[in-house]
N, C-alpha and C positions, 0 to 999 in steps of 0.2 A: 650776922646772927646776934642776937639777945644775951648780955649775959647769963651765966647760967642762972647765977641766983635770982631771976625774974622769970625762969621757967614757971613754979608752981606758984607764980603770984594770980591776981585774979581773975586773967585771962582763962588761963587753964582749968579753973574750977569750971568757968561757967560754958568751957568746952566736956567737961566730964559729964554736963548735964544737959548736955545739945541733942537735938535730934541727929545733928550732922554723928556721933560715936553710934549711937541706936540703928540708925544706916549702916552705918561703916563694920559691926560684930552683924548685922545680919549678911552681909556681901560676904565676910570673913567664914562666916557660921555656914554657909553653904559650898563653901570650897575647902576648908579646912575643920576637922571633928574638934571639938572640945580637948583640952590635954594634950593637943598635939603639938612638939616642940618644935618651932620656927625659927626660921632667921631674918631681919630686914638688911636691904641692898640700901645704905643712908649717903646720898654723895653730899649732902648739904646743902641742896638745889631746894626749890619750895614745894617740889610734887613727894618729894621722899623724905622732908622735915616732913611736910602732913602726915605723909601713912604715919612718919615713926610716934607724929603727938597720939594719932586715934589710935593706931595699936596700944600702945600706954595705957590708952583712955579706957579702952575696951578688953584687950588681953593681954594685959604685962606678963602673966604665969608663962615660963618657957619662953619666952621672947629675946633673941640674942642679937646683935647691931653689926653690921658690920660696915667699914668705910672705907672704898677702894682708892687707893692714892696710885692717881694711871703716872705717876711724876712725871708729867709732862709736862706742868707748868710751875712754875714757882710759887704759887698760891694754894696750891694741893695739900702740901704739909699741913699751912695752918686751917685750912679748911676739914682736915680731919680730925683736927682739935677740938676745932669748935664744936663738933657734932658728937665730940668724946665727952667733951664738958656738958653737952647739953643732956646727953643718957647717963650721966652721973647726976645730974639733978633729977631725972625723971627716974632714977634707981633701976635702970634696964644694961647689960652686962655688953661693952663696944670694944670693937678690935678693929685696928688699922692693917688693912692688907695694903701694903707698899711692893706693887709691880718692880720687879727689874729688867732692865731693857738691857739684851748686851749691844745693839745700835736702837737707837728711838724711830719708828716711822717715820716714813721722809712722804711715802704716800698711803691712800685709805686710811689715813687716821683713824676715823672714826669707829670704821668696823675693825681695824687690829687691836683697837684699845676696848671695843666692845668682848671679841673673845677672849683676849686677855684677861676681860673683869670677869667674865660671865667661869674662865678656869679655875680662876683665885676664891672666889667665891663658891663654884663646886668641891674642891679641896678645902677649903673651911669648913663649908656644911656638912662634911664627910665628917671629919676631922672631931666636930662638936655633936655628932648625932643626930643632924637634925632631918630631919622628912621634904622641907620645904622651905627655898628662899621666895620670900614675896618683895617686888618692886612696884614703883610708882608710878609705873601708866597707866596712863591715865585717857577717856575719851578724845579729845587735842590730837595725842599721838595714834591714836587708831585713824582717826581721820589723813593726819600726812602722811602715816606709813601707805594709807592707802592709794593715797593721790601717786606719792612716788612709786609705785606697784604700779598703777596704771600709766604712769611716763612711758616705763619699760617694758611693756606689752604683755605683762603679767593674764596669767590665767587663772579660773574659779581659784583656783591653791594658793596660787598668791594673792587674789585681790582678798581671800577671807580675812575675817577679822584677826588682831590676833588673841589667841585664846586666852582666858583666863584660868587655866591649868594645862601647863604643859610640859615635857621635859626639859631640865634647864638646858642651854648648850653646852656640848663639852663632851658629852658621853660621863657624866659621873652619878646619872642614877637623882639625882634627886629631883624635883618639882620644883618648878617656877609657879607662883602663884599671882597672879595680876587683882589685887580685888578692887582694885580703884577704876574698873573699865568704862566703869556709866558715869564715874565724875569727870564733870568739865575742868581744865586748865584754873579760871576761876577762881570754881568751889575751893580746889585745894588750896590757893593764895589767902582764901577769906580764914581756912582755918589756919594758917601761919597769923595771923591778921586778931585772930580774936584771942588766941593761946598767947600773944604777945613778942613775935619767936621774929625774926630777920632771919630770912634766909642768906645760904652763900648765894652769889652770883657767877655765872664761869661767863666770861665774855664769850667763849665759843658759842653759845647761844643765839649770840648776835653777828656772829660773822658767815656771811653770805658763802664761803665759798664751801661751804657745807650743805649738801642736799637738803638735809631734813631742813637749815633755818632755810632756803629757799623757797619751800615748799610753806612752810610755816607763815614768809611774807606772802606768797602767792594767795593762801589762804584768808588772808586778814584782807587783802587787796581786791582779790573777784567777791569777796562778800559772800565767803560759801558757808554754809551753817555744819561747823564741825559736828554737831548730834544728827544732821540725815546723813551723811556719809558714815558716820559708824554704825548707824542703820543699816544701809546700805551694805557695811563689811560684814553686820552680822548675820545680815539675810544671805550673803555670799559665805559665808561660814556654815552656817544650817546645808545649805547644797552643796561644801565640800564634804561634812561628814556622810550625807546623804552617797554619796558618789562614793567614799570610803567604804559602807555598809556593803555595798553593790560589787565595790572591787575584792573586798574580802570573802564573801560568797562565790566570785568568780574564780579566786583563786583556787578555792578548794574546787573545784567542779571542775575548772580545766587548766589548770597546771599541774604537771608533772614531774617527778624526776626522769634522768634516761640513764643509762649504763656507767657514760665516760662522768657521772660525775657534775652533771650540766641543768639545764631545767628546758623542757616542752612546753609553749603556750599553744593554745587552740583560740586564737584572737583573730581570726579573719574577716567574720560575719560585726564583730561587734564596736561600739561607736566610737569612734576617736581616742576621747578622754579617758574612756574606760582602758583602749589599751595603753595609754600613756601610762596608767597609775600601773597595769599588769607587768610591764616590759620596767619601768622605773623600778619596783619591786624588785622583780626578779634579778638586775644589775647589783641592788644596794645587798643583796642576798648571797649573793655569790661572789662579787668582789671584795677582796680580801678588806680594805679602805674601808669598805662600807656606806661610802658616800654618795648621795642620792642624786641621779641623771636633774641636771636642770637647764631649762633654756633653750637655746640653740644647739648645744650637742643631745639634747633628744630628740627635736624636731630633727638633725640631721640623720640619726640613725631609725626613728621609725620611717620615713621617705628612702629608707635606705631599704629596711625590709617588707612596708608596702612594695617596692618595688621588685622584690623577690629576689633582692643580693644580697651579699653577706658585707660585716661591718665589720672593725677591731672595736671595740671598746671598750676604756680600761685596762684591766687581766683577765679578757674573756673574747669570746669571737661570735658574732652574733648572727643566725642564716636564716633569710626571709622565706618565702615558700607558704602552700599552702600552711602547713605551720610553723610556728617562730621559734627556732634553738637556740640557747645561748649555753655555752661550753667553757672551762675554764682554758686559756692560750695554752698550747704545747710551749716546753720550757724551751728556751732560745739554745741553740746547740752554740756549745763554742768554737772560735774559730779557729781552722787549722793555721798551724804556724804554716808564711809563704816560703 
């Protein structure tokens, strides 16, 4: 990265007068109101230096930084630096969230340092007020999240795009805001490029035995055009809200509560996916966790109650038939002493 005192030299100007910012406050201006106080996710990569130059460029009022240091690797510190130094030239207010690990990941990397950022980050935004973190995905990532979706035999729900407003993960209430979804990989490097900015590098990026860079080479390699696959996830986006519409009407029409405390569906007649999303609900509703049926344990429990038997799952006990109950478990009796 650039030092700082080259931030506002004259690169940056003739980014403040690009079309690429006049793009970037209208993507912004239609997910986020005027006045409304934000936070950016900045790891010093070149998709999240961009958002943080066009936020600058476009909405500095209310715009707060943040820089997750997963201390995983020994270049993390100073790479939080750098992006500290760089929002103190661009006069926007950066804090370093330094993860602690009481053991570091040995496996899943990726996704334990992802909910880890995505916590630290909801307790920030908490913390500072703010409505909404927004990140840097960008079209590129819509496209491989999609492809690896469909590795794994993913359905409408997973192969959709991913949204450009949604809850962040964590359970803490605020919004994730994606507003960089229609820009390509690219776009974003050319504004690092004209603002004058070096991004950080994470070699992780480049090592294969990470899904996403697999998928990434795979991509550059079959010659697939990452903008018709995020096509693609958004036309499969449109049909998961469509099929959302549909299950929330159903719900109220035929689910019920029952006595012990449980929930009644009337899902016999009706299509597949539709009871997926019924019976998924109803689990994430009632189980204390809250954690939403995915994959193989609910293709094994609807097969279970198609079937017209009853299942455990979770903290609840689920009985097929012409209609489908789901009950909270009787409490486990304790054992007599032998």
């Amino acid at each position: 990265m650039s030092s700082a005192g080259a931030v506002w030299g004259e690169g940056p100007a003739a980014l403040l007068a690009s079309d690429a910012v006049r793009r970037f406050e209208a993507d912004l201006n239609a997910l986020l109101p005027l006045g409304a106080a934000f936070g950016l996710a900045v790891s010093g990569g070149p998709d999240s230096v961009a958002l943080l130059l066009l936020a600058a460029a476009a909405r500095p009022e209310g715009c707060l930084v943040a820089t997750v240091d997963h201390d995983l690797r020994p270049e993390s510190a100073v790479e939080a630096l750098l992006v500290e130094r760089l929002c103190a030239a661009l006069e926007l207010p950066h804090e370093t969230l330094k993860l602690r690990w009481a053991e570091p990941p040995l496996s899943a990397l990726q996704e334990q340092a992802r909910a880890a950022r995505y916590a630290a980050l909801g307790d920030w935004a908490v913390a500072n007020g703010l409505g909404a973190v927004l990140t840097g995905h960008h079209r590129d990532d819509q496209a491989e999240t999609m492809l690896m979706r469909l590795s794994r035999g993913s359905g409408v729900r997973g192969l959709a795009a991913m949204r450009a407003d949604a809850p962040l993960p964590g359970g803490s209430g605020i919004r994730l805001i994606r507003p960089l979804l229609d820009w390509s990989r690219a776009e974003l490097g050319e504004i690092c490029a004209v603002a004058g900015v070096e991004p950080c590098h994470d070699p992780g990026n480049d090592n294969a035995q990470f899904e996403r860079v697999r998928f990434r080479q795979a991509l550059a390699m079959l010659d697939l055009d990452p903008a018709a696959l995020a096509r693609s996830a958004r036309a499969l986006e449109d049909a998961d809200r469509a099929l959302e519409w549909v299950a929330d009407e159903l719900w109220v029409a035929r689910v019920r509560p029952d006595e012990h405390g449980g929930l009644v569906l009337k899902v016999a007649d009706l299509p597949a996916e539709l009871r997926r999303r019924l019976v998924t609900r109803a689990v994430a509703e009632l189980d204390p966790a809250g954690v939403p049926l995915r994959g193989r344990e609910c293709d094994e429990l609807l097969d279970r109650l198609a079937a017209g038997t009853s299942a455990s799952v979770r903290s609840l006990i689920a009985r097929g038939g012409p209609q489908w109950a789901f009950l909270p478990a009787p409490p486990r009796q304790p054992r007599k002493p032998g």
